[in-house]
N, C-alpha and C positions, 0 to 999 in steps of 0.2 A: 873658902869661897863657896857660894850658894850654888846649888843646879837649877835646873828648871829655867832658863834662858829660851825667851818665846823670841825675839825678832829684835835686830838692829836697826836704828834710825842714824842718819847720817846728817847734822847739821851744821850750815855754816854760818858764821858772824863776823861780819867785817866791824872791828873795832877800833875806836879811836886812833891808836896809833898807826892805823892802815895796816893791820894786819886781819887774815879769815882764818879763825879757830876750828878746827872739824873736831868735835866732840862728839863720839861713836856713842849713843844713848842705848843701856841695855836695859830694855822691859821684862822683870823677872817674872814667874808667873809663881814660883814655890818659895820664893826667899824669906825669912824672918822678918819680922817687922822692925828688929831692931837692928839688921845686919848693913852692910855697907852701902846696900843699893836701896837704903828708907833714906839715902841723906839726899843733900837738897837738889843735885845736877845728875843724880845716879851715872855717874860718867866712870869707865872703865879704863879709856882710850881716848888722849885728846893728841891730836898735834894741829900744828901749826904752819900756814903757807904766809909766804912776803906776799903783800899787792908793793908791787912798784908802781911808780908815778907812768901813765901812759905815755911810752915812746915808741919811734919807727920799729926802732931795734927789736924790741921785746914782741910789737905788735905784728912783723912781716910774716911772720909763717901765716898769720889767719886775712892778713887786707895790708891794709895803709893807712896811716895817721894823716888827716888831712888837717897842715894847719902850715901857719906861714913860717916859722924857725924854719932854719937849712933849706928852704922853699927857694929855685931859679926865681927871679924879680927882676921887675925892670920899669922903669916910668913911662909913662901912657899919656894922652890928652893933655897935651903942651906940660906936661912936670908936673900938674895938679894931680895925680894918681900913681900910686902905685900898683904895678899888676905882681900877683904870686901865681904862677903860671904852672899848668900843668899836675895838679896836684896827686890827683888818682888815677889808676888802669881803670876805665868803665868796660867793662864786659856783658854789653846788656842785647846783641844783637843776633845770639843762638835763637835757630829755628822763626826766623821770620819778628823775634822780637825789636821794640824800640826803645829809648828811651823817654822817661816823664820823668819831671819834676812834682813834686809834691812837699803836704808843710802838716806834720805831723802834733798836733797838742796833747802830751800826756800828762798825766796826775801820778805820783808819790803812791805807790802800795803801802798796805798798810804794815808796822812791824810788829816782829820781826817778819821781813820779808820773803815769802815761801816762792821758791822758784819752783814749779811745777814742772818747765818743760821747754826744750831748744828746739831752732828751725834753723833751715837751710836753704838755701833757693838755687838748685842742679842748674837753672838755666840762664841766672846770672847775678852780677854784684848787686850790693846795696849800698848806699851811701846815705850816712847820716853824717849832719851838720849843726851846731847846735846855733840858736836864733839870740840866746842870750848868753853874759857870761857868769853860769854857772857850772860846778861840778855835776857830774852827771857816772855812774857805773856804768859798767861793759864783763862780759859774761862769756866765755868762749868755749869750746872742746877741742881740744889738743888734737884726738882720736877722732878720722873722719866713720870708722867703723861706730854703728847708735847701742852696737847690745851691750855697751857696759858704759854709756855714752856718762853717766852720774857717777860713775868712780873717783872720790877725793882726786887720785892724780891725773884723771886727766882734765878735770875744771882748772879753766884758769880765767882770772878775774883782774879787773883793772880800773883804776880811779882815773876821769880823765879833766881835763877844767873847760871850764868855759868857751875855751878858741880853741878846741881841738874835738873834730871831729873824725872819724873812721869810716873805713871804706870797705864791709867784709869781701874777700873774695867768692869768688860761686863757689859753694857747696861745703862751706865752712859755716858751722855748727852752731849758731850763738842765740842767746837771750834776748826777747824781746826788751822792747825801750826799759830801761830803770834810772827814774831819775829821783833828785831828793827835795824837789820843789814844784809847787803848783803852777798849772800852765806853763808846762816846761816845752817850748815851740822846737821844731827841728826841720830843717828842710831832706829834704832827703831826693836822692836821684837812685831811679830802680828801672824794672824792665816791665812792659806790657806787652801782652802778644801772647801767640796760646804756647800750648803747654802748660802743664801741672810744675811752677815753680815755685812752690809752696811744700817742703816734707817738715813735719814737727815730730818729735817723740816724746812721749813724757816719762818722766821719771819715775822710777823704780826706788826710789830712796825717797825720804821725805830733807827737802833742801831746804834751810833756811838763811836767806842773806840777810844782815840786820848793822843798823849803826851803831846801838844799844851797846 
């Protein structure tokens, strides 16, 4: 094995079979050109994390899956409706805040898709919903502590479909929108009112999400 080892990169890739490959990329600065780190992934160290399909289960330590399966129901407006009741804890009312509705249009990053950096909102939940039915990613940190907040273990990542939506709880760590379609609509219910409910940090590691 070569010395001369300048710095680690940390990337991920969500592939086909729904799994995120972290292949630890080692940039040599002294190695042979014909040695192991000239082939084509220069990869030392790979493992491998499951995405499971987004459920409550998997999803409660960070929110709520909000979607109608396992949902209280009941008929509404003479039996022409049905209501899925009560779906999410909204926590939007610290420090004088309220709650809004809003309707969010994102675009597809480009791939492979580099996650630069997570946020949080200390002073309350977020709620997205998705407008169409499409799949759409979700991105979380296990670890509410930010200083090693891009450590392989504590990302955890989740495929969710079309009729399910999430509800992060306050101060739970997660990825802005990633979706894998254009004009991808989301409604979403969040907090207004002061206070700085806004903390992001970015990464220390170079992240890449991709479907490739």
């Amino acid at each position: 094995m070569c010395g001369g080892l300048s710095h680690m990169n940390i990337i991920i890739y969500a592939c086909s079979n729904l799994k995120l490959v972290l292949a630890s990329k080692v940039i040599k600065s002294h190695c042979s050109k014909n040695s192991l780190y000239e082939q084509k992934y220069k990869t030392i160290m790979t493992r491998t994390l499951n995405i499971s399909p987004l459920t409550a289960t998997a999803f409660a330590p960070f929110g709520e899956v909000i979607e109608m399966a396992g949902a209280e129901h009941f008929p509404i407006n003479q039996g022409t409706t049905e209501r899925y009741h009560d779906l999410a804890k909204l926590d939007l009312n610290a420090v004088g805040g309220k709650s809004i509705v809003s309707i969010f249009e994102t675009q597809p990053r480009p791939l492979p898709i580099k996650l630069d950096l997570m946020e949080r909102h200390p002073l309350g939940s977020q709620a997205f919903y998705p407008l169409q039915d499409r799949d759409w990613l979700i991105v979380v940190a296990g670890d509410p502590d930010p200083v090693d907040i891009d450590a392989p273990d504590n990302l955890r990542a989740f495929r969710a479909n079309g009729r399910q939506g999430v509800n992060y709880a306050r101060n739970v760590w997660h990825h802005p929108l990633l979706v894998l379609d254009s004009d991808s609509r989301f409604l979403i219910v969040d907090r207004k009112g002061p206070g700085n409910n806004l903390e992001e940090i970015v990464f220390t590691r170079d992240v890449y999400l991709s479907d490739a």
